[in-house]
DSSP file (Angstrom, degrees, kcal/mol; ACC not computed):
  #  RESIDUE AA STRUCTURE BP1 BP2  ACC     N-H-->O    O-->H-N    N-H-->O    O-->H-N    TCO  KAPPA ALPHA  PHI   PSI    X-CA   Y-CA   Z-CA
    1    1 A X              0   0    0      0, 0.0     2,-0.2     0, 0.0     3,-0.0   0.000 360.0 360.0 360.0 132.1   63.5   56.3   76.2
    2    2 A X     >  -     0   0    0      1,-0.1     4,-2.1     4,-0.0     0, 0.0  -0.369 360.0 -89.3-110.5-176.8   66.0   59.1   77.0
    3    3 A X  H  > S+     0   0    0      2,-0.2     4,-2.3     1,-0.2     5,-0.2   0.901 122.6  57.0 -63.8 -50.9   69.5   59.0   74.9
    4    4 A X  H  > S+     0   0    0      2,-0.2     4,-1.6     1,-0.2     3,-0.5   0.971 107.9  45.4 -72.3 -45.1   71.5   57.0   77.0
    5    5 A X  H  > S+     0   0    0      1,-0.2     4,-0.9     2,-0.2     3,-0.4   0.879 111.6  54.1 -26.7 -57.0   68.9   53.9   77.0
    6    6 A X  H >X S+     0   0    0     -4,-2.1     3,-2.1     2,-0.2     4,-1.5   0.889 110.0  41.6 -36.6 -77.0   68.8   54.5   73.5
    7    7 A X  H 3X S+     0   0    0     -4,-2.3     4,-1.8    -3,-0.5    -1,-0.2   0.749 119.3  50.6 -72.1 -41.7   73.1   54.1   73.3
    8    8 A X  H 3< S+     0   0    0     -4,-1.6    -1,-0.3    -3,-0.4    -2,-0.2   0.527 111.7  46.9 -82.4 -10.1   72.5   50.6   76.3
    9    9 A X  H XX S+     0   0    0     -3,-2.1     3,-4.0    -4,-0.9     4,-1.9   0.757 121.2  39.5-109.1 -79.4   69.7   49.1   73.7
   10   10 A X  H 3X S+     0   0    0     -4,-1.5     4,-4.6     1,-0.3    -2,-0.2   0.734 117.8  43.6   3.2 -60.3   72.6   49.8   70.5
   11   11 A X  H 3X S+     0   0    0     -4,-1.8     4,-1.3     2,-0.2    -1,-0.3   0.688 116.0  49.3 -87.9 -17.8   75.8   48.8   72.3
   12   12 A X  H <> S+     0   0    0     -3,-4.0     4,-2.2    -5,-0.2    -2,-0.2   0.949 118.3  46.3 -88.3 -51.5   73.5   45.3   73.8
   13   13 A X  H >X S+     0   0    0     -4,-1.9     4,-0.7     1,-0.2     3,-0.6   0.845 113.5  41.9 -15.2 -76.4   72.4   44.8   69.8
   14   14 A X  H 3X S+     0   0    0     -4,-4.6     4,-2.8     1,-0.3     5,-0.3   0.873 115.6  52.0 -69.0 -33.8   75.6   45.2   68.1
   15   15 A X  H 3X S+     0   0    0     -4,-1.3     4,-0.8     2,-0.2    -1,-0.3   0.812 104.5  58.1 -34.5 -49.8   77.0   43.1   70.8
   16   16 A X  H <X S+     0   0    0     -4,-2.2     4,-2.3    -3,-0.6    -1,-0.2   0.780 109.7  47.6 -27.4 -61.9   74.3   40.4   70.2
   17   17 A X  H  X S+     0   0    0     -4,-0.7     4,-2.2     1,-0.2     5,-0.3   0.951 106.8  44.9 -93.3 -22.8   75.5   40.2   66.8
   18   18 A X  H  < S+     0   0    0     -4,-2.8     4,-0.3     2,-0.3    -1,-0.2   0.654 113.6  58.9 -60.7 -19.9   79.4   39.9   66.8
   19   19 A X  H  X S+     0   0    0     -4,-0.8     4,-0.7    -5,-0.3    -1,-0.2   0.965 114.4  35.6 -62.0 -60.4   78.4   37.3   69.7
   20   20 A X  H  X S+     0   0    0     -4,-2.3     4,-0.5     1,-0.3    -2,-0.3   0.707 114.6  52.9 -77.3 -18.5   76.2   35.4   66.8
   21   21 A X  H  X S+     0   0    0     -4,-2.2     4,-0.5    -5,-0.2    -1,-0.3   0.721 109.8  57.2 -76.9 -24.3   78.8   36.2   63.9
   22   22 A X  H  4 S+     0   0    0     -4,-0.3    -2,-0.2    -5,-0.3     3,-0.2   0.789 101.3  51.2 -81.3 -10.1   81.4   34.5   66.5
   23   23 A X  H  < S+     0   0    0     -4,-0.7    -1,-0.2     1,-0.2    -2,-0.2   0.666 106.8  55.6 -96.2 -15.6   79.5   31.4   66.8
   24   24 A X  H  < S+     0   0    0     -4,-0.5     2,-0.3     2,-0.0    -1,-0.2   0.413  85.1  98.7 -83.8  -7.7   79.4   31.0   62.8
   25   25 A X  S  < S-     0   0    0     -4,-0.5     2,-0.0    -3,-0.2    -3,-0.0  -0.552  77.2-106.9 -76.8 153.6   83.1   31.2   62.2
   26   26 A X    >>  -     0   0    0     -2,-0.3     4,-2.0     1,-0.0     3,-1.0  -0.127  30.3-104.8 -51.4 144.2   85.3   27.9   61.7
   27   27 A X  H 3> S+     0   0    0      1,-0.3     4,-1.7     2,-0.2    -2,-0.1   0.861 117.3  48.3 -49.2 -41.6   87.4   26.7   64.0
   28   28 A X  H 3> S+     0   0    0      2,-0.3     4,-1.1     1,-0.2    -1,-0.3   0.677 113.9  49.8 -83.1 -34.2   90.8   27.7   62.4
   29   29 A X  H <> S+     0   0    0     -3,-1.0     4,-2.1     2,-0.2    -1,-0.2   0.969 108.1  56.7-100.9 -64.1   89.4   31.5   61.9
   30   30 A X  H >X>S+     0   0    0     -4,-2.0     4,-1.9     2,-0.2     3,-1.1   0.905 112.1  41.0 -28.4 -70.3   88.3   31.2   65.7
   31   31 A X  H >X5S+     0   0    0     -4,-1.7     4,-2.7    -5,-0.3     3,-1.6   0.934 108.7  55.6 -67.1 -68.4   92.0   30.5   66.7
   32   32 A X  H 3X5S+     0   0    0     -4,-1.1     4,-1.2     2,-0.2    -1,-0.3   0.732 112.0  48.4   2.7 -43.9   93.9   33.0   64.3
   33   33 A X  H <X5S+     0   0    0     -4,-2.1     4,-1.7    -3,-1.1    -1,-0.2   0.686 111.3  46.7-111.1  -0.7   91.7   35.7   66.0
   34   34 A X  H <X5S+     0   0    0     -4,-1.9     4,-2.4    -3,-1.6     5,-0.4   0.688 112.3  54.2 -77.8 -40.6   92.4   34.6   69.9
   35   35 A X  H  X<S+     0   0    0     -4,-2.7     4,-0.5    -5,-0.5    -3,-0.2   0.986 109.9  42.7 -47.9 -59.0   95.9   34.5   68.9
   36   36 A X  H  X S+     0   0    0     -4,-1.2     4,-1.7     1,-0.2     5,-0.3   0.885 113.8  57.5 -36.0 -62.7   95.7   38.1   67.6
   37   37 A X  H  X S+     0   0    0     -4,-1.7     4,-1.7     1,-0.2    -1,-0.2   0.808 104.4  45.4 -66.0 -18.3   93.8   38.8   70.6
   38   38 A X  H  X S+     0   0    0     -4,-2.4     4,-1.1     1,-0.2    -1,-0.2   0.650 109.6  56.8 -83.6  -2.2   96.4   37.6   73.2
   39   39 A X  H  X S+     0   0    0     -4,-0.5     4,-1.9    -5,-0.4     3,-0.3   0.906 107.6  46.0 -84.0 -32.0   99.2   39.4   71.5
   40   40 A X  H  X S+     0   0    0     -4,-1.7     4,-1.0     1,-0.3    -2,-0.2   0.749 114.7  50.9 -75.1 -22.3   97.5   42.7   71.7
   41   41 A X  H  X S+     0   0    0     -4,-1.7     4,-0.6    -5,-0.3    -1,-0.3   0.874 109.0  44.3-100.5  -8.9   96.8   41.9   75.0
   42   42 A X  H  X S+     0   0    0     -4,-1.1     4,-1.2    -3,-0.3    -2,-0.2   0.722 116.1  54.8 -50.2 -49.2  100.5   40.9   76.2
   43   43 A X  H  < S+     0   0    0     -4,-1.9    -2,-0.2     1,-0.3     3,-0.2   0.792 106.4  48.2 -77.4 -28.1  101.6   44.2   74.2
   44   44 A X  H  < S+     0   0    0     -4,-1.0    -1,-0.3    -5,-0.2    -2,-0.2   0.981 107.5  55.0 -83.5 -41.8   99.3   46.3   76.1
   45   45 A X  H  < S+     0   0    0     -4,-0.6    -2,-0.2    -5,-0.2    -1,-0.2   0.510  93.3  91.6 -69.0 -22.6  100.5   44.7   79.6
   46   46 A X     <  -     0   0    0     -4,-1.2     2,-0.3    -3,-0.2    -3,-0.0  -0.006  69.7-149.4 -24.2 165.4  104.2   45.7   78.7
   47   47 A X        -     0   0    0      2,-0.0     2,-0.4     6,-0.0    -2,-0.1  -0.956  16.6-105.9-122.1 173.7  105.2   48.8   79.8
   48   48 A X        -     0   0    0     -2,-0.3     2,-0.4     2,-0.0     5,-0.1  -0.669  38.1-170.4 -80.5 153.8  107.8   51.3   78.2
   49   49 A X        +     0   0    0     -2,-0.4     2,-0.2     3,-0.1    -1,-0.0  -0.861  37.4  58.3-147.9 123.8  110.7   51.3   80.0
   50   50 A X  S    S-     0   0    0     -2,-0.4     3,-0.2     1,-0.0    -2,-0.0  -0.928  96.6 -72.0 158.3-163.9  113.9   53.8   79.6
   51   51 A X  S    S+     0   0    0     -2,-0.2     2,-0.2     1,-0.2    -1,-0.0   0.292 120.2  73.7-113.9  16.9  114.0   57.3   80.0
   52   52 A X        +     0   0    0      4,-0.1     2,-0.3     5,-0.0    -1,-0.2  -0.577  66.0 131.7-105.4  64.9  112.1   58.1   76.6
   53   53 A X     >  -     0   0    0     -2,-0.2     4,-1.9    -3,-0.2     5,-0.1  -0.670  60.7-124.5-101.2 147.8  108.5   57.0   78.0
   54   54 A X  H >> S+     0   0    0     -2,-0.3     4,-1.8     2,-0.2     3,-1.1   0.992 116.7  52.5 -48.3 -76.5  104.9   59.6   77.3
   55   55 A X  H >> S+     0   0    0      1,-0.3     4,-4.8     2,-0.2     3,-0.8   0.765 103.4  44.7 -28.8 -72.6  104.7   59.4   80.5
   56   56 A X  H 3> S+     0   0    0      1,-0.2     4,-3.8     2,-0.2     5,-0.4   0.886 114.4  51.7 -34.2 -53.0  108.1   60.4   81.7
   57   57 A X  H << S+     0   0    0     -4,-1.9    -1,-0.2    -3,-1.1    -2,-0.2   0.661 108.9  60.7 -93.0  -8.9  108.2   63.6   79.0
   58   58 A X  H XX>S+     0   0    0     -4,-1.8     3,-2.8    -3,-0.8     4,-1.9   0.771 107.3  38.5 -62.3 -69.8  104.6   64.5   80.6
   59   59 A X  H 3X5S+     0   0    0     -4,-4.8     4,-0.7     1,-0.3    -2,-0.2   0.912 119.7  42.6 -53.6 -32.1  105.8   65.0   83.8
   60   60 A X  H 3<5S+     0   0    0     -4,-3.8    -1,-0.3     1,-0.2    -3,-0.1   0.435 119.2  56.4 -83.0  10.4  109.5   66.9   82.7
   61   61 A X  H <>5S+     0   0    0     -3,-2.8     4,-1.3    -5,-0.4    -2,-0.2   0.851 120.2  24.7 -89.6 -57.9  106.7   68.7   80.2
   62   62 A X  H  X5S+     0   0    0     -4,-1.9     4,-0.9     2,-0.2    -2,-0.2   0.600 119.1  62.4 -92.5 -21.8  104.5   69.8   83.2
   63   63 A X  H  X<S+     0   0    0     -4,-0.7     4,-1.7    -5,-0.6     3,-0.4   0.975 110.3  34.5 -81.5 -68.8  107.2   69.8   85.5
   64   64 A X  H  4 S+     0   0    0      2,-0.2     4,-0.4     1,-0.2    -2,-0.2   0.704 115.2  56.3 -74.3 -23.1  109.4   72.6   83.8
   65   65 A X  H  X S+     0   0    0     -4,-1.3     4,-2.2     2,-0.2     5,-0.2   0.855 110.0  50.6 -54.9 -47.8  106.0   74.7   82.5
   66   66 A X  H  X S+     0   0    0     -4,-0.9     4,-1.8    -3,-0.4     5,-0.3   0.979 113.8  44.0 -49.8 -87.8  105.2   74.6   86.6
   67   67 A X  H  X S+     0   0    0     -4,-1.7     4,-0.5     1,-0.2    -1,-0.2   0.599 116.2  47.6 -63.2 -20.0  108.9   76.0   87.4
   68   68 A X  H >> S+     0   0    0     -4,-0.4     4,-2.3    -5,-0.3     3,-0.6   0.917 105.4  52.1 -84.8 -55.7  108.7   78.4   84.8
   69   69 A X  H 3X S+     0   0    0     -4,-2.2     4,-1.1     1,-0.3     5,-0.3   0.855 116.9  46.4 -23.9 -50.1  105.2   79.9   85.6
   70   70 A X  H 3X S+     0   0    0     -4,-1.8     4,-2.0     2,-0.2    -1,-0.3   0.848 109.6  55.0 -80.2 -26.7  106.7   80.3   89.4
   71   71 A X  H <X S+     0   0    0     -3,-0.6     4,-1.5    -4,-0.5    -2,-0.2   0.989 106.7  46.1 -68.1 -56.5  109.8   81.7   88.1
   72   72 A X  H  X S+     0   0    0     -4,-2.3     4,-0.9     2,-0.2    -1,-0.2   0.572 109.4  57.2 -35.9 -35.1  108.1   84.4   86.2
   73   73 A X  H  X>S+     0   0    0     -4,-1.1     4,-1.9    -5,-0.2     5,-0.7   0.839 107.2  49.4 -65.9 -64.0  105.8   85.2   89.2
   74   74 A X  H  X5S+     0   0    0     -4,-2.0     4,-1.4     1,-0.3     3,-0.4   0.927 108.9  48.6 -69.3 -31.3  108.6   85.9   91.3
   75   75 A X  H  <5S+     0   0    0     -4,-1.5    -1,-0.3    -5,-0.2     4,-0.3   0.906 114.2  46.0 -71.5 -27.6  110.3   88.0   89.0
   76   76 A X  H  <5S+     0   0    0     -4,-0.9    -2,-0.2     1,-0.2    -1,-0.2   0.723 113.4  54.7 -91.7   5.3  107.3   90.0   88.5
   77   77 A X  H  <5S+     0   0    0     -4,-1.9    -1,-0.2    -3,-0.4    -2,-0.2   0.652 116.6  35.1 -61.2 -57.0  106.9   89.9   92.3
   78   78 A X  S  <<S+     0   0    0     -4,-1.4     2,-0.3    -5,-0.7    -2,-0.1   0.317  77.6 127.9-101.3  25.6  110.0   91.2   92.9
   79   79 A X        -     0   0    0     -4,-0.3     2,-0.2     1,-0.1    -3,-0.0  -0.573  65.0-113.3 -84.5 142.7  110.5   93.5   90.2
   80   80 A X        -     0   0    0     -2,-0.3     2,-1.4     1,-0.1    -1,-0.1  -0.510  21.0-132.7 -79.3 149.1  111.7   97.2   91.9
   81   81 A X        -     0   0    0     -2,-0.2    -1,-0.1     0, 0.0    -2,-0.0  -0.550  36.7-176.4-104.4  75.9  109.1  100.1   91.4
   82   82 A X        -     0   0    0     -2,-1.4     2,-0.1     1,-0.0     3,-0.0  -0.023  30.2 -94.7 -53.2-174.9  111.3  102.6   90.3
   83   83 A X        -     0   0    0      1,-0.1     2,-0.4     0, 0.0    -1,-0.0   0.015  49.4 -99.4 -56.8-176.5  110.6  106.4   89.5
   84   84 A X        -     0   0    0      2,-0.2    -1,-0.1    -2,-0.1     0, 0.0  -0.893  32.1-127.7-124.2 137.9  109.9  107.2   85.6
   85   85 A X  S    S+     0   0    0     -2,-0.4     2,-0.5     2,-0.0    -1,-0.0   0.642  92.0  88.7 -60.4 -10.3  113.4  108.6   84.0
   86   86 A X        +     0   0    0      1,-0.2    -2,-0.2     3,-0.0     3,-0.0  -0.898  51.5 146.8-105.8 118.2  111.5  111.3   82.8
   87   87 A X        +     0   0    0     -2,-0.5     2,-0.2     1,-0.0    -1,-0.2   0.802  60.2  55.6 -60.8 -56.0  111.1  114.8   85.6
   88   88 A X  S  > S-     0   0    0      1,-0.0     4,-1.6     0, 0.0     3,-0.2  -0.529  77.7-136.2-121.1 132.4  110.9  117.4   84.2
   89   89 A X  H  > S+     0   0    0     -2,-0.2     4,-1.0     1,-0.2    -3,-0.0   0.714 102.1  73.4-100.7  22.2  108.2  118.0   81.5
   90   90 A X  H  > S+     0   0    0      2,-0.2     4,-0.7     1,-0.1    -1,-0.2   0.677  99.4  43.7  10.0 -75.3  110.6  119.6   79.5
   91   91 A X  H  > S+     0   0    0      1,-0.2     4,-0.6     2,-0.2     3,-0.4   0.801 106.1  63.0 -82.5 -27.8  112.2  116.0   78.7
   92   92 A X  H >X S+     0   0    0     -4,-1.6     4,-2.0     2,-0.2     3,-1.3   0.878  98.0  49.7 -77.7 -30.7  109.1  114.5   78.2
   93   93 A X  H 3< S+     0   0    0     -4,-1.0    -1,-0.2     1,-0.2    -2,-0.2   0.745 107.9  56.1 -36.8 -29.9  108.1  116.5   75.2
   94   94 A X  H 3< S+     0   0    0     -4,-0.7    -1,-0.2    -3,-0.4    -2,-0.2   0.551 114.0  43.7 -96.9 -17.4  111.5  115.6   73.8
   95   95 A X  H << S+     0   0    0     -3,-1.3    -2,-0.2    -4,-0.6    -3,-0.2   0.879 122.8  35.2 -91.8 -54.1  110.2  111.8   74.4
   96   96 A X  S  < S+     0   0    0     -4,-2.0    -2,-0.2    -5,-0.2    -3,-0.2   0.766  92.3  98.6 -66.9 -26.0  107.0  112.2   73.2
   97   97 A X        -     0   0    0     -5,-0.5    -3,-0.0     1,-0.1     0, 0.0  -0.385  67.6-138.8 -57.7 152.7  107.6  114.7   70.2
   98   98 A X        +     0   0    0      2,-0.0     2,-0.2     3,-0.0    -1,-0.1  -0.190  60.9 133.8-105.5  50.3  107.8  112.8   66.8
   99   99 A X  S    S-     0   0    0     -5,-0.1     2,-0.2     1,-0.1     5,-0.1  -0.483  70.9 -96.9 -76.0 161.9  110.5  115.1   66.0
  100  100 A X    >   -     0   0    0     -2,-0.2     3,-0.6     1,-0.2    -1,-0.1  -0.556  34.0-122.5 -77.3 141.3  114.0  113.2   64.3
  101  101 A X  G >  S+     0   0    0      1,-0.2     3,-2.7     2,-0.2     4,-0.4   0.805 106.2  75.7 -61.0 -40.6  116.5  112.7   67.3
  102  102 A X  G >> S+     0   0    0      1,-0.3     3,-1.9     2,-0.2     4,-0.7   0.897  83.2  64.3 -41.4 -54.1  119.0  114.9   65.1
  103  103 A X  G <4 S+     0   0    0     -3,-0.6    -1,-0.3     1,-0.3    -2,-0.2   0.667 105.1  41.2 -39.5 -27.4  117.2  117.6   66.0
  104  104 A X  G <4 S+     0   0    0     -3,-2.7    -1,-0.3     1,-0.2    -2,-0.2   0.113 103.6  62.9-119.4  14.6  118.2  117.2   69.7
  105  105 A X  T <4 S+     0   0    0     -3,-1.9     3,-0.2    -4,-0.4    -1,-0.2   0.547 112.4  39.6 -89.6 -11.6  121.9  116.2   69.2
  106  106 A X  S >X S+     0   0    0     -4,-0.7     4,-1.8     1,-0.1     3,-0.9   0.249  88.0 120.4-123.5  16.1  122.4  119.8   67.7
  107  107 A X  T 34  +     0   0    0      1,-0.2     4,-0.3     2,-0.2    -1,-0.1   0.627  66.7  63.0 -64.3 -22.0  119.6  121.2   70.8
  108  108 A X  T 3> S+     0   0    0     -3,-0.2     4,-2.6     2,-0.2    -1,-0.2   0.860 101.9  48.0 -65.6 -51.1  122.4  123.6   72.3
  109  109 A X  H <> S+     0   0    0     -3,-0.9     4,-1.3     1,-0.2     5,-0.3   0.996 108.1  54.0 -67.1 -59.5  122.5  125.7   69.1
  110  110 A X  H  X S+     0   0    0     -4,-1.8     4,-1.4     2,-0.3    -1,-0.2   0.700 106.9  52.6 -51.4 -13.5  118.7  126.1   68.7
  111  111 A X  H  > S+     0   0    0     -4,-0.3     4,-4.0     2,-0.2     5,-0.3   0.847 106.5  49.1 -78.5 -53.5  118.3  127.4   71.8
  112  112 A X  H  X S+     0   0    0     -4,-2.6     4,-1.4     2,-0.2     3,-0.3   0.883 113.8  45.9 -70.1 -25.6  120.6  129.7   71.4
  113  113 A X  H  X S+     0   0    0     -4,-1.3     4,-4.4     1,-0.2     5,-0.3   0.902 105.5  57.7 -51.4 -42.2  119.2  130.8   68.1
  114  114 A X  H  X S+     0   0    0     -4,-1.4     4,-1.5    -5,-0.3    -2,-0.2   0.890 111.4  43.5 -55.2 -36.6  116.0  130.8   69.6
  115  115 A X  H  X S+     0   0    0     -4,-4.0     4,-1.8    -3,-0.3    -2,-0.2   0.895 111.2  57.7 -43.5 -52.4  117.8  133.6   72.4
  116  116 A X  H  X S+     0   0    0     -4,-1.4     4,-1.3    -5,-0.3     5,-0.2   0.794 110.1  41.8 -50.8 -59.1  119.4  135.3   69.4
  117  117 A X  H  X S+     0   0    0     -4,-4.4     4,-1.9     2,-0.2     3,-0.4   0.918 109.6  55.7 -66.4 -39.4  115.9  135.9   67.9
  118  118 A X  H  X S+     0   0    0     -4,-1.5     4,-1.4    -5,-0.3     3,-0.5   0.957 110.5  48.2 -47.5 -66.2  114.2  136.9   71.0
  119  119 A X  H  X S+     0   0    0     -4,-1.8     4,-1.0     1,-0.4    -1,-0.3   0.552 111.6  42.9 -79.1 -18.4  116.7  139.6   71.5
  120  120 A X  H  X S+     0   0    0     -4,-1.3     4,-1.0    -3,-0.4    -1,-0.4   0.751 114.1  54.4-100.0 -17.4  116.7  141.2   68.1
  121  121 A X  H  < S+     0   0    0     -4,-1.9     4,-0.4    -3,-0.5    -2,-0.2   0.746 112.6  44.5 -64.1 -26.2  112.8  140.9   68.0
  122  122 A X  H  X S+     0   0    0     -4,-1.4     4,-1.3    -5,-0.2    -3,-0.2   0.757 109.5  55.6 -85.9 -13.2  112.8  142.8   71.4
  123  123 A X  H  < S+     0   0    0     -4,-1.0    -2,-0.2     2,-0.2    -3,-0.2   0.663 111.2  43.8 -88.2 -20.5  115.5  145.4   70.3
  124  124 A X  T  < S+     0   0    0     -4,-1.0    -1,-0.2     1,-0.2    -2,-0.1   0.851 111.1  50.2 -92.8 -11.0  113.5  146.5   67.4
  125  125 A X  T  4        0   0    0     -4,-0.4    -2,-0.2     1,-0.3    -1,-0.2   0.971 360.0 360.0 -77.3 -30.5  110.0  146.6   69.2
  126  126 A X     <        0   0    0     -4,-1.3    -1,-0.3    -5,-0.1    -2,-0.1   0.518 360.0 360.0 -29.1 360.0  112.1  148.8   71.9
């Protein structure tokens, strides 16, 4: 006997006995729980109706995930493939260095010291 036979022999059992537990109740007990059932089963046969239904806020759920998903695809579809800002590799050392950005607001003067030095280090080796 493989698993689901096993689960069809179970489900026939317990069936078996709620059959035989229904045939021992009293009449009054009997009607009280048909009552029960035909309310649950009228309430289920309802539907929601309005614009705050599950349903409804699935589909504007799925609906607007859907339109974003495409929207995003097309921007990254259509994004331009520009050039990198960066030429010269010059300017990329200045991107890449972890030197403080102060250093390169003031970048005019250090060059020219750095000239300044060159030239009195070459006039004394002269």
């Amino acid at each position: 006997m493989n698993a689901n036979d096993q689960e069809k022999y179970l489900l026939e059992k317990v069936q078996d006995l709620l059959d035989e537990g229904a045939e021992d109740l009293n009449r009054q007990t009997r009607q009280r729980l048909e009552n029960v059932r035909m309310t649950a089963l009228r309430a289920a046969g309802e539907k929601y109706s309005g614009l705050f239904t599950p349903l409804r806020w699935k589909m504007v759920g799925g609906f607007s995930a859907v339109m974003m998903a495409a929207a995003a695809f097309f921007f990254w579809q259509h994004t331009p493939r520009g050039e990198l800002p960066v030429r010269e590799v010059d300017d990329f050392e200045i991107i890449a260095s972890r030197d403080h950005i102060d250093f390169y607001q003031n970048l005019d003067f250090y060059q020219w010291l750095a000239i300044k030095e060159n030239d009195t280090t070459m006039g004394k080796a002269s």
